[in-house]
N, C-alpha and C positions, 0 to 999 in steps of 0.2 A: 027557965024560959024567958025571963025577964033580960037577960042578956042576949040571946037571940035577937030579940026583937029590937034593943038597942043594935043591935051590928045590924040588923037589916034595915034600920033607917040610916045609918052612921055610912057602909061601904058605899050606896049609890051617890048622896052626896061629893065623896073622898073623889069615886069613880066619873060622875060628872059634873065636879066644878074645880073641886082643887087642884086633880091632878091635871085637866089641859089648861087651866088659869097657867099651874106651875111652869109645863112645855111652852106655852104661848110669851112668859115673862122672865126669867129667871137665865141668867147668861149664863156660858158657859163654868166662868169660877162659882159662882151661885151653885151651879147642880154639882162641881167637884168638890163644894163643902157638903151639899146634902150628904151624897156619897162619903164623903169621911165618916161624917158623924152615923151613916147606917152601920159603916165598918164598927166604928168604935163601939157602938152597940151591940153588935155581936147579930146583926139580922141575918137569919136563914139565906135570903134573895141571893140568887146569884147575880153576877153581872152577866148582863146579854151580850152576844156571839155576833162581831163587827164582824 
């Protein structure tokens, strides 16, 4: 349970700081690296539907 409670303080931070800091800062070659390196990682995520 000790990890639950780490990801229920860890996801709303992620959810409300890093990830719109990241949309608000981070130019467009910035997020096409983030994107590589999830690729190269092997993340489940799909890419969303332009």
């Amino acid at each position: 349970m000790a990890a639950m409670a780490l990801l229920r303080d860890h996801i709303p931070k992620e959810q409300d700081g890093v990830f719109p800091a990241a949309l608000a800062n981070l130019s467009t070659e910035e997020w096409e690296a983030v994107e590589a390196t999830r690729i190269k990682a092997g993340s489940p995520l799909s890419r969303p539907v332009a």
